[in-house]
C-alpha positions in Angstrom: 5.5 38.2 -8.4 6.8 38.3 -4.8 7.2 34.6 -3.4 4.2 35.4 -0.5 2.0 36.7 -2.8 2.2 33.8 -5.2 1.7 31.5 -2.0 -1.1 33.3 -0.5 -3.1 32.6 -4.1 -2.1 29.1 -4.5 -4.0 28.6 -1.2 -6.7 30.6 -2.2 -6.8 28.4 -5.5 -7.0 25.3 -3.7 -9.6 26.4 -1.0 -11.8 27.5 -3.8 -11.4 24.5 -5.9 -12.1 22.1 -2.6 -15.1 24.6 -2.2 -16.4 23.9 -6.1 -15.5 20.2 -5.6 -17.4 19.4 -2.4 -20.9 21.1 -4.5 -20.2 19.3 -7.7 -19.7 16.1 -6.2 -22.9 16.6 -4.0 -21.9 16.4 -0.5 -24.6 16.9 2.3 -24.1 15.5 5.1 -27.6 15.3 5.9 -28.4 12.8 3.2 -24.8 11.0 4.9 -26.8 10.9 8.5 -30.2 9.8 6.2 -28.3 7.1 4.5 -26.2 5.5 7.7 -28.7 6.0 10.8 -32.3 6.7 9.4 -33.1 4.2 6.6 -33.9 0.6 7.3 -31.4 -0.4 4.8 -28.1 -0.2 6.5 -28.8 -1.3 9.6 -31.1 -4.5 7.6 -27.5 -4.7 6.3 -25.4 -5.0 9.4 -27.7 -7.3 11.1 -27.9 -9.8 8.2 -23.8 -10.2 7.7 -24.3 -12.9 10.9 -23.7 -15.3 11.5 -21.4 -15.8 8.8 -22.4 -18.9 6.6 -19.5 -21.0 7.4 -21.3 -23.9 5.1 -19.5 -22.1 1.8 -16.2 -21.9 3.3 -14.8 -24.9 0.8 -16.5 -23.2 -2.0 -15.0 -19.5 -1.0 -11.6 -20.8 -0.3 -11.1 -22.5 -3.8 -12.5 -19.2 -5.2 -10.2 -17.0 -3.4 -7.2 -19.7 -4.9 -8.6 -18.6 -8.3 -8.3 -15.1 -7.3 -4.8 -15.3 -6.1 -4.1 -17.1 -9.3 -5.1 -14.8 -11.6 -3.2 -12.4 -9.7 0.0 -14.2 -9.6 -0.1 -15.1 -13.7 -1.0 -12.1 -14.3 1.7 -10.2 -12.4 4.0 -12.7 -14.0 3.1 -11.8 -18.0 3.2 -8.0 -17.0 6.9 -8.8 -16.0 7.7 -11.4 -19.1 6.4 -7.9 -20.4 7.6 -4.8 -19.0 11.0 -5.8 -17.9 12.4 -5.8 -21.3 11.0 -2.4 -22.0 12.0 -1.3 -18.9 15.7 -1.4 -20.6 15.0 0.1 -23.7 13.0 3.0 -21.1 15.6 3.6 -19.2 17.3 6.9 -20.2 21.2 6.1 -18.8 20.9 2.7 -21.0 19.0 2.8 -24.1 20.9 3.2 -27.4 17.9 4.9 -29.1 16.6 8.3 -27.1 13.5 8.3 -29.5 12.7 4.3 -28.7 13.2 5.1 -25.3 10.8 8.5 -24.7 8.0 6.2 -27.1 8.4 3.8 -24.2 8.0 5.6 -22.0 4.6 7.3 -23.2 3.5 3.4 -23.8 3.9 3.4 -20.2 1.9 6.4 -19.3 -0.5 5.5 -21.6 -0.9 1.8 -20.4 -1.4 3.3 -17.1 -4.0 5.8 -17.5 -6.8 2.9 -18.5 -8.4 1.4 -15.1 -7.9 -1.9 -14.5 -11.8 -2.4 -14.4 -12.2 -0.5 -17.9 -9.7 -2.9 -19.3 -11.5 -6.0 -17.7 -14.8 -4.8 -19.2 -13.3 -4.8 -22.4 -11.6 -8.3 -22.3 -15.0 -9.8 -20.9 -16.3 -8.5 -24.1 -13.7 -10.0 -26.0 -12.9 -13.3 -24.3 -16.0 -13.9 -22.4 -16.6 -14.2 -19.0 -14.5 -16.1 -16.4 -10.6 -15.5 -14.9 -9.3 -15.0 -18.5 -10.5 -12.0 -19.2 -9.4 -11.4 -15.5 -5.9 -12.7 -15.8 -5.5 -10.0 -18.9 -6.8 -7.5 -17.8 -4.4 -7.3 -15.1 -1.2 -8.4 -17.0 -2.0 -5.6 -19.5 -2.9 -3.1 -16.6 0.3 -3.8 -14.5 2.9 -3.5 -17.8 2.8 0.4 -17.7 3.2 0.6 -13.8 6.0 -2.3 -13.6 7.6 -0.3 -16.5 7.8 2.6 -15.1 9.0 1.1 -11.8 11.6 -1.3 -13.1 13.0 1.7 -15.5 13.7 4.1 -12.8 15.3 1.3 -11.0 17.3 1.2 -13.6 18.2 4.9 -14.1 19.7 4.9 -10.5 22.1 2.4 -11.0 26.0 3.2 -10.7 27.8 3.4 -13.4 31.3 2.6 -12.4 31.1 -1.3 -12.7 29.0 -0.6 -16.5 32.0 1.8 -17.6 34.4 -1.0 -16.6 32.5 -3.6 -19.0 32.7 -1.6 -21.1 36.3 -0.7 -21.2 36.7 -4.4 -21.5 35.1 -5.1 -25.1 32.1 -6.3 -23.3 29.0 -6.2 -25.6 25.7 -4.3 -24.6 23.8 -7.3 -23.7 26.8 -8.3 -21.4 27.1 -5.0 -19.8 23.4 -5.3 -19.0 23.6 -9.1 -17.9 26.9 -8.4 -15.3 26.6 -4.5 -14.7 23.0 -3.7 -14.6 20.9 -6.8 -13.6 23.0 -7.6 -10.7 22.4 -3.9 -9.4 18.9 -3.8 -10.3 17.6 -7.3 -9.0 16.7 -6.5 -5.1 14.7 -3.8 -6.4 13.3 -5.4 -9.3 11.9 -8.7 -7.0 10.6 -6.0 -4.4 8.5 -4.1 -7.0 7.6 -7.6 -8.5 5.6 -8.4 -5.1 4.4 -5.4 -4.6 2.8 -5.3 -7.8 1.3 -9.1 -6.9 0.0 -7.5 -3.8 -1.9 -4.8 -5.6 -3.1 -7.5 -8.0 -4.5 -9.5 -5.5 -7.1 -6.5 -4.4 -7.5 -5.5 -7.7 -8.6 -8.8 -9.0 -11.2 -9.1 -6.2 -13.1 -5.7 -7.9 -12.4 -7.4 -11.3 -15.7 -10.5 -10.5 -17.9 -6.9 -10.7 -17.9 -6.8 -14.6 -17.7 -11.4 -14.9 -14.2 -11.6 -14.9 -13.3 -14.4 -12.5 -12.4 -15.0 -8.9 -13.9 -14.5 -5.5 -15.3 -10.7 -6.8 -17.8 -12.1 -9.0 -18.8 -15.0 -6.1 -19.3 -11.7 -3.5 -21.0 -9.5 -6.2 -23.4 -12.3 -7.3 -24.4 -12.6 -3.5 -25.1 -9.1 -3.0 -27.6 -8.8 -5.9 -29.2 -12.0 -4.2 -29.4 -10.2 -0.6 -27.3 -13.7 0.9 -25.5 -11.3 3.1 -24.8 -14.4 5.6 -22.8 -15.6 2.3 -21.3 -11.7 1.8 -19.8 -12.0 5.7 -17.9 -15.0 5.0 -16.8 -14.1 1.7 -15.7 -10.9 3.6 -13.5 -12.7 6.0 -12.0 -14.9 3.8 -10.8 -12.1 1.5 -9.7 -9.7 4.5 -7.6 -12.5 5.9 -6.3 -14.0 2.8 -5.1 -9.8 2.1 -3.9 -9.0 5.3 -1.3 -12.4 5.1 -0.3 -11.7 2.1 0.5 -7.8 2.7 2.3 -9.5 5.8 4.4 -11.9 3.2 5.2 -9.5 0.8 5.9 -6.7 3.0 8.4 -9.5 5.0 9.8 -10.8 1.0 10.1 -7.3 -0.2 12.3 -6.3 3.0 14.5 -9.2 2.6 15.4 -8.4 -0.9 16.3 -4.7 -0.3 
């Protein structure tokens, strides 16, 4: 098939399947304009967000704590986790190819299941509260840090491993002076950035019970305290925004 041809249906195939999305997923931009500028509801909305209630600021700063530490324990038992893996993963260091490819579909697998599906789960298991939280994302995160941490791995140089080797040196000291020292900047930059996404992801997580400043802000909605909603709001866009600007600044240094 000539290369123009082939390109001319591959647009054709996407234009059509944007065409068959945009009807199976509903969009009219009438009931948009309906919903937004029309119904009471939105506007009802807008109006009651203020004043924000800054008489629950104590109470939304201590839950926004718990968020961040169910982020940062979690994030921290995903690593106890997936950082071993990541070495029997990796293709240029593990001693067993079959160990290494079930790994990696562990990884894939771990990583297809929403964070929110695994939290429902948990809450069902554990019961409500920033346990089932703190799982859910320490489960979540292994797949994603494992695949991270194992390419990091895989692009390593193998000149000062070779020499190690050459030596006598055994595989766990080849890894300890030839590989860690290589992979570490990465390996702390991914860390954060996985604590980052954390963070926002454990905020969705207080939709199904499981802990943190999400349940606080979904519990207000239901009641219609959108003065409450407002300052919940704040507190969790500035509380994100400094810690994007933290990471970003940590994960720079260490690269």
């Amino acid at each position: 098939m000539p290369k123009h041809l082939f390109l001319y249906l591959l647009v054709a195939l996407v234009i059509g399947f944007t065409v068959w999305s945009l009807q199976t997923t509903e969009i009219d931009l009438e009931k948009i304009r309906q919903g937004f500028f029309v119904k009471p509801f939105f506007g009802e909305f807008l109006q009651g967000l203020w004043p924000p209630n800054w008489g629950i600021l104590g109470e939304v700063s201590w839950q926004m704590l718990v968020t961040i530490q169910m982020a940062w324990i979690g994030t921290v038992l995903a690593t106890a986790i997936s950082l071993p893996l990541s070495f029997v993963a990796a293709r240029n260091i593990t001693p067993a190819v079959a160990v290494g490819a079930l790994t990696r579909f562990f990884f894939n697998v771990d990583r297809s299941v929403d964070v929110l599906i695994v939290a429902l789960i948990l809450v069902s298991a554990v019961g409500l509260g920033p346990l089932a939280g703190v799982l859910a994302l320490a489960a979540h995160s292994v797949g994603s840090m494992g695949k991270l941490f194992a390419e990091a791995i895989e692009t390593i140089d193998r000149g000062p491993i070779e020499a190690l080797e050459s030596t006598g040196a055994s595989r766990l000291q080849v890894i300890r002076w030839g590989v860690v020292p290589q992979v570490m900047p990465l390996l702390v930059s991914n860390f954060f950035y996985r604590l980052e996404l954390n963070i926002r992801s454990s905020v969705i997580l207080g939709i199904v019970g499981a802990g943190g400043i999400g349940f606080m802000l979904y519990d207000n909605i239901k009641q219609f305290q959108y003065q409450n909603v407002s300052m919940i709001l704040l507190v969790i866009i500035g509380v994100v925004m400094s810690i994007d600007y933290v990471s970003g600044k940590l994960r720079k240094a260490t690269v």
